[in-house]
N, C-alpha and C positions, 0 to 999 in steps of 0.2 A: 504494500500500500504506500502511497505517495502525499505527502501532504502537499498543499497548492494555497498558494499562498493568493490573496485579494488586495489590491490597493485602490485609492482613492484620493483626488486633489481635492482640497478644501476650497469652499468659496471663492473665498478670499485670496488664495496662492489663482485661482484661473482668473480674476480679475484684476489683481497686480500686472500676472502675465499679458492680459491685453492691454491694458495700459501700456506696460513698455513697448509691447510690438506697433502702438499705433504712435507713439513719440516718434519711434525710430523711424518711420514708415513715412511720417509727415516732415520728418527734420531735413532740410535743403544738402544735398553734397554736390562735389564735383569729382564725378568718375573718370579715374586716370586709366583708360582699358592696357596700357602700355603696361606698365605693373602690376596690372591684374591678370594680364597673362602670363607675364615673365613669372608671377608668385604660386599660378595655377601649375605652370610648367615644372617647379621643380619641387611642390609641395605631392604631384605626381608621382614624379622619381624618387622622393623621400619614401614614399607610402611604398612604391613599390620594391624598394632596396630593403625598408625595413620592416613592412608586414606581408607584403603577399612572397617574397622572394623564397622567404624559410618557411613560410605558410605551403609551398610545391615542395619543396624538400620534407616537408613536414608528413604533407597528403600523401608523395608515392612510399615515402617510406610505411608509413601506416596500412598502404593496400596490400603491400609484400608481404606485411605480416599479415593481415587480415587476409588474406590468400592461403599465407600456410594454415590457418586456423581451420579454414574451411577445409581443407584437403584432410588435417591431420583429423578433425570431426570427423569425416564420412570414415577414417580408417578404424579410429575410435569404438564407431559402431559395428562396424563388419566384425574386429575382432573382438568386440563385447560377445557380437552373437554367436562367436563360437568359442564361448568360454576360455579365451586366449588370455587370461588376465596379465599376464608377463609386460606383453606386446601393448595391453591397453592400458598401461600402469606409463608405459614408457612416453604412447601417444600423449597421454596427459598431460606430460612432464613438459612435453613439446607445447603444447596450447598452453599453457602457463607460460615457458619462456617469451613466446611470442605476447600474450598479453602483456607481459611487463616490458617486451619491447616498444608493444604501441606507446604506454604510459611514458616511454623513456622519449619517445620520437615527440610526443607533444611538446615537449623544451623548446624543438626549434621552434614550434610557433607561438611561442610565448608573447610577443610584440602584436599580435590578431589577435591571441587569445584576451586581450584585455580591454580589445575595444568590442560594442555590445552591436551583432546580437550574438557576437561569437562569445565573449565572454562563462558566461553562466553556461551555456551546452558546454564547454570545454569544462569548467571544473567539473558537472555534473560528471560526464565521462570518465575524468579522474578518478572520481570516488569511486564508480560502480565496476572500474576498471577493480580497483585496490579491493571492494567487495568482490566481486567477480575471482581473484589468484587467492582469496583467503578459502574461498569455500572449493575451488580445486585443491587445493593442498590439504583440506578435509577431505575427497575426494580418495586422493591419493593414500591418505592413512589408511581409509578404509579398503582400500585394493589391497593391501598388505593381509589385513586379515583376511582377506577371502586366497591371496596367493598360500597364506599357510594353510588355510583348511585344503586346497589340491594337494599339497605334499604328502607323498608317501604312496597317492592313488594310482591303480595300473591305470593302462590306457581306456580301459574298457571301461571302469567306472566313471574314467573320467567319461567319456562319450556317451554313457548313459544319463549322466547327470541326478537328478533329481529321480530317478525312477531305482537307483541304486543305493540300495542299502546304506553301503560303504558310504559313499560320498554325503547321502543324508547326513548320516552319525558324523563325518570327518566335520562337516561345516558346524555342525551343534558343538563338538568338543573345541573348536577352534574362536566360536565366539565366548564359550565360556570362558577361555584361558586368556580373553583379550579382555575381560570386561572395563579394564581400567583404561587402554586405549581407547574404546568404543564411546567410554564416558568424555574421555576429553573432544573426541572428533563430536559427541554434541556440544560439548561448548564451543567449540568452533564455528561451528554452524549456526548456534546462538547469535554468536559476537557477526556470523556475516551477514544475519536477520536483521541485526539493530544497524549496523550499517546498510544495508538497503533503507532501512526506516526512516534513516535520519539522513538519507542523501537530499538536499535542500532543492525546489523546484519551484522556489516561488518565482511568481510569476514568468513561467516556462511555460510562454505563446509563441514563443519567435522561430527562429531556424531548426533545424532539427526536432521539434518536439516532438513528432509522431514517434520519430526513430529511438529518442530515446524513452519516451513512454513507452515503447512498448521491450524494449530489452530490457526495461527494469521489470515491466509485465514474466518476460522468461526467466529472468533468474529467479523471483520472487515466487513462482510456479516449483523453478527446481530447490530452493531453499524447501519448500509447503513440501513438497516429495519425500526428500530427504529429513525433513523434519518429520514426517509419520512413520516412515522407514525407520530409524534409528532406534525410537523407542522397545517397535516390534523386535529389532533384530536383537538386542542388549537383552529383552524377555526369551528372545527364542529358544533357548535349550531348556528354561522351566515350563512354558507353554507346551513345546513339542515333546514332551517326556525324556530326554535326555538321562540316561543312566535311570529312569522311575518312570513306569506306568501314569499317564493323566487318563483324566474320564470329565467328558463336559456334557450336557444338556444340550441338548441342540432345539432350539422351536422352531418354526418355520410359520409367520407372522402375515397373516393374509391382507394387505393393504387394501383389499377389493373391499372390506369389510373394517374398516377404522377403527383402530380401539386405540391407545393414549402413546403406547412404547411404538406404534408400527400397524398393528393391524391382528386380527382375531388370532389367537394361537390355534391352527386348528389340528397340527400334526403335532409331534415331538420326538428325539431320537438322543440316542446313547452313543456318545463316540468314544473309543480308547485309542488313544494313542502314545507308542514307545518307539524312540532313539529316531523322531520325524516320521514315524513308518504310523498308518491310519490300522490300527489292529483289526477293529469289526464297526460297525457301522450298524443299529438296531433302528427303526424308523417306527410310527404307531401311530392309529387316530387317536387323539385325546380323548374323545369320548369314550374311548375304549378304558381307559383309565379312569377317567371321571367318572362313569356310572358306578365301580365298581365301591364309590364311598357313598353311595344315595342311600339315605337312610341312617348312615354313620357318624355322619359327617354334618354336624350344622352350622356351619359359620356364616352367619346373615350376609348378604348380600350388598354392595355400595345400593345408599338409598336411590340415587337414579337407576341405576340399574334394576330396581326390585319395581319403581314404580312404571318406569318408562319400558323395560325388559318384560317383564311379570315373571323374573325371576327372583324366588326369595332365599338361594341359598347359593353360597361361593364356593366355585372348586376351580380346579388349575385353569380350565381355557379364559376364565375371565378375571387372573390372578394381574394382571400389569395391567390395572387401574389407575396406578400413580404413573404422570408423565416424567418423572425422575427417574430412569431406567435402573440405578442400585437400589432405590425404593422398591421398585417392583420386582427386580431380581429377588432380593430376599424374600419378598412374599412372595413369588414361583420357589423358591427354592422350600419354602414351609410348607406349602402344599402337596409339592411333588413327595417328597418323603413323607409326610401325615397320608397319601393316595396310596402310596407304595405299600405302606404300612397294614392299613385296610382291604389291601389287594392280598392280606396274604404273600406280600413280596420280599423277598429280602432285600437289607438296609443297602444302597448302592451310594459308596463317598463320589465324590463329584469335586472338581476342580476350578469349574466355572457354569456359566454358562453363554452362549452364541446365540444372537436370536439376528434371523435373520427376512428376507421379505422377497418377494416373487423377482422386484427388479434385479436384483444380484444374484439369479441364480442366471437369469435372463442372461444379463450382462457375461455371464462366464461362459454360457452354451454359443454367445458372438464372438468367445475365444478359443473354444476348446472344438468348436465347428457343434454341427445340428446331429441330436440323439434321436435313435427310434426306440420304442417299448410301447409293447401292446397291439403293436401296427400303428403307434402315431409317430408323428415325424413333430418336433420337438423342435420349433427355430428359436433366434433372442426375439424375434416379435410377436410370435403366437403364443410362444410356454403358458404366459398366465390364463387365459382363455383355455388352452386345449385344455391344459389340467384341470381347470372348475369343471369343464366340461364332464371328463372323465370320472372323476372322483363323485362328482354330482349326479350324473345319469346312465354314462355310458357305462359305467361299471356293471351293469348287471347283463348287459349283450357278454362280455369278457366271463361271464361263471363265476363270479365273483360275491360275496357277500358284504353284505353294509358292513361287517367289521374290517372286513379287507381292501375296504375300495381305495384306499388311499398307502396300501403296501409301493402302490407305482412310484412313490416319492421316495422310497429306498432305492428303488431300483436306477433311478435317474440319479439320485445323489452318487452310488456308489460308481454308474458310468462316466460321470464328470470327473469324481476322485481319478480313477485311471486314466483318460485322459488328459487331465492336466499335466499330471504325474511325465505321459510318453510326449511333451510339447515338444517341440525345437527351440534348442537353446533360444535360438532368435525371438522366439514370441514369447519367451518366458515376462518381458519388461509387458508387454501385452497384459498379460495376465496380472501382473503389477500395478499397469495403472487403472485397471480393472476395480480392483480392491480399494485402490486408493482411493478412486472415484465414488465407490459405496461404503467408504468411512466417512467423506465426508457428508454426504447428503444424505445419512445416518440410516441406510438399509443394512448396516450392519452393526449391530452393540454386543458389546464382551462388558461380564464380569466376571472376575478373578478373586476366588477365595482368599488369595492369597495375596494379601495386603496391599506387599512392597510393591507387586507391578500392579495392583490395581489402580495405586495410587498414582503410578505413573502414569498411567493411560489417561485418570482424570486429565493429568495436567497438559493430554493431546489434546484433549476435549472428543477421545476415542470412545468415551464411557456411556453417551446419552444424560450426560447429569443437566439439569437444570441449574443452571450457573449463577452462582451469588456475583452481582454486577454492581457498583456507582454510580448508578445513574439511570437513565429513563430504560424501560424494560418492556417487553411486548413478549408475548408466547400464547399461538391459539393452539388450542388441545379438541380434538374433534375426537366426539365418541359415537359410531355409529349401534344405534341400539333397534335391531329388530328393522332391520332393513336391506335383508339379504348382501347381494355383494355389489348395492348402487354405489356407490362409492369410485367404482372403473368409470362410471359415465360423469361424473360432478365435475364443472370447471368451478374452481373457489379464485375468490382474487381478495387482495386487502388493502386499504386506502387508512393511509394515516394521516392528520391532520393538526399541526401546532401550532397555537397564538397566543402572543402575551397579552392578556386583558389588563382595565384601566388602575387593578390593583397589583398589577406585577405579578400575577400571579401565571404558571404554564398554564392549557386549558388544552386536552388533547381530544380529539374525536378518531374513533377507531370505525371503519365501516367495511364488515365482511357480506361477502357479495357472493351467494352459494345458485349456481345455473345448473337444472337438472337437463341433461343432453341426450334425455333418450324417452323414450315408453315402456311402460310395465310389457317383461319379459317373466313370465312364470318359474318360480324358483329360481330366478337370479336378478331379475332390477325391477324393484318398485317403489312408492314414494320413498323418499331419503326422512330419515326421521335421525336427528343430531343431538348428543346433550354435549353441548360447548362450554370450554371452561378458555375465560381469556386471563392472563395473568399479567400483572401490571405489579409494579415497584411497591415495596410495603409502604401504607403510608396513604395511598393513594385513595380519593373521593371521589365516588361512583357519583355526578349531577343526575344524568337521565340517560335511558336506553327505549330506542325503538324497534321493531319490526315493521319493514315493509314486502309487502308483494302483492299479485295480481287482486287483492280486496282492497287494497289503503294501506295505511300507516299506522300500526296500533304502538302507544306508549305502554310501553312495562314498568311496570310498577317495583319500584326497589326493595329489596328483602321479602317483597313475593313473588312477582313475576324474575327476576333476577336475583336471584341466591349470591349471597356475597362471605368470602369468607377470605382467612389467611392459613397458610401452608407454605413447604418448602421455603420461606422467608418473603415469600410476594403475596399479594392482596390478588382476589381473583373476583369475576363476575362468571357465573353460567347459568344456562338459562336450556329449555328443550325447544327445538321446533320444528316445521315439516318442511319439506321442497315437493310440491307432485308434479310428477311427469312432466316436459317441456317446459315447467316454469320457473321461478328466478325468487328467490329470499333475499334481502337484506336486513344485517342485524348489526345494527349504529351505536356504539355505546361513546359518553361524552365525559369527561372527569379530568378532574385535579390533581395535577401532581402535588408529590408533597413536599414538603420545605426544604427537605434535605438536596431536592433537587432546583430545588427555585434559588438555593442560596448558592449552588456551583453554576448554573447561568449568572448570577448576579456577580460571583467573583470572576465571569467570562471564558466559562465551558458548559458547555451541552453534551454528553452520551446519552446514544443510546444504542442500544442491544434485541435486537431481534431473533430469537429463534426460533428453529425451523421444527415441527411435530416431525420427529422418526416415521418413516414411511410417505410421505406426502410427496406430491412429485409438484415440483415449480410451478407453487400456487405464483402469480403474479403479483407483487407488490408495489405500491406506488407511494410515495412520501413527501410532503409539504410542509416544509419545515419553514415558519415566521416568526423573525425576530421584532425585539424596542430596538434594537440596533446594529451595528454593521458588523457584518463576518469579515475577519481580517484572514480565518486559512480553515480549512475543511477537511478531514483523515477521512477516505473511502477506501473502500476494494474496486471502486469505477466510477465515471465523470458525470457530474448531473445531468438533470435534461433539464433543470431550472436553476441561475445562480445570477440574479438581480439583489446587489447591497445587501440587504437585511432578507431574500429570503433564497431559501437551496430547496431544490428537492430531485427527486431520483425516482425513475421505472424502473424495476427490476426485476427477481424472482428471490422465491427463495426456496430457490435449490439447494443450500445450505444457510448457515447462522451467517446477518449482517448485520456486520457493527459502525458504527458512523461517529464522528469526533468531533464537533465546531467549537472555534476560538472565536473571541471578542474584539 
């Protein structure tokens, strides 16, 4: 992210300014053209001996290296993908000298560098350059460890890669023995975070700025990479069982059907896994579980759920109620063993759990290529569909039983496992950004029993936690209840809205805008029926809430028609209501921030913090942000589409969590 810095002439400085230009303008001379040429001529030659002359000295030498860079890249990659780390330890070594040659080559142009608009694009360069060899040389640390874990391997493992045993186990034994390099190469990566952060861009309109907006866009991408990477790999030998058996829970979280972490738990499965190797893989409908404590079992039910569900007792599939994903892991994890328990089952230890969502499995089958079972054919854009399909209807054409209609979810998980496993070196980074891509826009959450990396991952913001924040806060939580699996057809969008009223006080309007995109389809979409929980900063005063749609505008009434309470440390409103078929809801709530936020605007900052409900796919968000007074610089992840004086605002999505920053 870039900060961007706002200026502005005062009154008074632009009418000084024309004042003197119309003095000057009206003041009598007599023009000598004889010395205005003679002075034009060699004020020329000066310009061109001492800024543009080393300014070409400057330019071809920077293409020479900016040439090798590209060449030594593309080698970079070829011998990445065939696991040549030697060869690409060495490439590296080469784009790092040549970077620090470019830095050395701008010296010559030192005498252009300082007159504008060259100035500021050239230091910017500077820094992102010096960030840019700090995080190769992190880089580079890191090729060390992966060249020790190849040592010792035949060729054959080597070649097999990831599908070998050996080589598994070798790269697990190897990050263990580094863990103290592994630690420093993230702070490295730290330190070349905070320098991209703090590389200065104000007012960066002039030459270069797409170029360099958008290389700080790349690196700031491969820091975000590498920054999720690191965590993972520093846990990978306690995750992967290294030297000890793990066992994690696996859900698999139907988005089709919204529930608070992701989406309705409707399967679940048992994975073991020793020294990287996936030992067995057990898969199950929950229901299959769940019934087995009816009658057992009473733990009342969340009151919306019991009233808006007409469900009155709680078991595993509707256990991640709370949108705090460790919140709700521990209550799956209370259930599942109190089900176990009443099943007759024996006690199963567990190491974590993985809960994951239709889109990520999608996304891996557009890596691992298209699966058949059953006689379906299994692409990344059909999976969600054909599966509901199957599980739901088609299962009884296959011989199949209600308790087994959903065994097909083992059978596809365990064909992706081997697949992935047989990739080519080359697509392995595939499969990487794969992952990376569904940690962030959160179809993926891990908890981990086991503290130390738990608490790591918190601080990826790997975890799904609901984040303690400073400032203004936004989180809608949709809970679909008794509404089949409409939720594939809803377009939802969200419009934020901020003004300072005549007491200084914030005053924010929140307006979500839920489009139903289809017609009652029997046993898979009919009206959408939602209990929404919107979460706002503790503190916060609820003034009014509406409902609109194809009848009018009805006012909800606060603390009945809008239930308001506090949890996880934020102030929330929820409320139940319907979308039918091809029509459109809107639900507008209006309220006060509280002091603690009114008095960090008044000492001249603004946060706020948006996150994104696990599961959701890029609800569209829009933001209009108005001040008492002028923004002097503004922290995004991307460039408004409004930024007059005193107001900003921004279309975007939220495909993941967005944070935004304004200075006074």
């Amino acid at each position: 992210m870039i900060w961007f810095k706002k200026k502005r002439l005062s009154l008074g400085t632009v009418i000084s300014n024309m004042e003197e230009s119309a003095e000057q303008f009206l003041r009598p001379k007599r023009f000598n053209w004889k010395m205005f040429l003679t002075v034009s001529l060699l004020a020329v030659l000066v310009l061109f001996l001492i800024f543009f002359i080393p300014a070409l000295i400057s330019g071809g030498l920077i293409a020479s290296h900016a040439f090798k860079i590209a060449k030594n890249g593309q080698n970079l990659a070829a011998v990445a993908g065939e696991n040549d780390w030697r060869q690409a330890k060495d490439d590296l070594g080469k784009i790092k000298n040549d970077l620090q040659g470019i830095g050395y080559d701008l010296n010559f142009a030192v005498p252009i560098s300082l007159v504008p608009p060259f100035n500021k694009p050239v230091k910017t360069m500077r820094q992102m350059i010096d960030a840019t060899v700090d995080l190769i040389s992190s880089y580079d640390e890191a090729l060390t460890v992966v060249i020790a874990a190849n040592q010792g391997l035949s060729q054959e493992d080597l070649a097999a890669g990831l599908s070998s045993a050996n080589y598994r186990k070798n790269i697990l034994k190897a990050i263990g023995d580094n863990q103290d390099k592994i630690f420093r190469i993230q702070q490295d990566i730290n330190d070349s975070k905070t320098k991209l952060e703090n590389i200065p861009t104000n007012d960066l309109s002039g030459i270069f700025q797409s170029q360099i907006v958008f290389l700080n866009d790349i690196l700031t991408q491969a820091v975000a990479n590498t920054d999720t990477a690191l965590p993972i790999m520093a846990n990978l030998p306690r995750i992967m069982g290294y030297q000890k058996e793990r066992n994690y829970l696996l859900l698999f979280q139907n988005n089709m059907e919204m529930r608070p972490t992701g989406g309705f738990i409707g399967s679940y499965g048992l994975v073991k896994i020793k020294d990287g190797e996936i030992k067995s893989v057990f898969t199950d409908d929950v229901y299959n579980l769940d019934r087995l404590s009816e009658g057992k079992m009473k733990v009342l039910a969340p009151e919306p759920m019991l009233k808006y569900n007409n469900q009155k007792y709680w078991y595993l599939r509707d256990a991640n109620w709370s949108p705090d994903w460790p919140a709700s892991a521990k209550q799956i994890l209370w259930f599942f063993n109190a089900e176990r328990k009443n099943a007759g089952l024996p006690v199963q230890k567990l190491d974590g759990i993985i809960a994951i969502t239709p889109e990520f499995i999608a996304n891996l089958i557009g890596v691992v290529g298209d699966l058949e079972a059953r006689g379906v054919v299994f692409n990344e854009k059909n999976f969600a569909m054909e599966l509901e399909q199957f599980v739901e209807f088609d299962y009884v054409s296959h011989g199949l039983k209600e308790t087994e209609r959903k065994s097909i979810i083992g059978t596809l998980t365990g064909m992706i496992i081997q697949k992935a496993y047989d990739l080519p070196a080359k697509d392995k980074l595939k499969l990487w950004l794969a992952f990376k891509e569904n940690i962030d826009q959160k179809n993926i959450l891990v908890y981990l029993v086991d503290l130390e990396s738990q608490e790591y991952f918190d601080q990826k913001n790997w975890s799904g936690q609901v984040k303690r924040f400073e400032g203004d806060y936004i989180m809608v939580v949709d809970s679909n209840l008794a509404a089949l699996k409409t939720d594939s057809i809803m377009k939802k969008s969200l419009a934020y809205r901020l003004r300072v009223d005549d007491k200084g006080d914030l005053i924010a309007t929140l307006t979500l805008t839920y489009g139903h995109q289809s017609k009652v389809i029997p046993g898979l979409i009919s009206r959408y029926r939602d209990y929404v929980r919107v979460y706002v900063p503790e503190g916060t005063w609820f003034l009014r809430a509406s409902l609109t749609d194809v009848n009018g505008t009805k006012n909800l009434e606060i603390l009945k028609d809008l239930a308001i309470g506090n949890e996880l440390g934020k102030r929330y409103g929820a409320t139940f209501f319907t979308v039918e078929p091809g029509k459109a809801t809107a639900l507008s709530l209006e309220y006060r921030l509280p002091e603690s936020i009114k008095k960090q605007y008044q000492d001249g900052v603004y946060k706020l913090l948006v996150q994104k409900q696990p599961g959701t796919i890029r609800h569209n968000f829009g933001i209009d942000l108005g001040f008492g007074k002028y923004i002097s610089a503004y922290h995004a992840d991307s460039l408004p589409s409004t930024n007059k004086g005193k107001n900003l605002g921004w279309q975007t999505d939220l495909s993941a969590d967005r944070e935004f920053q304004i200075k006074f």
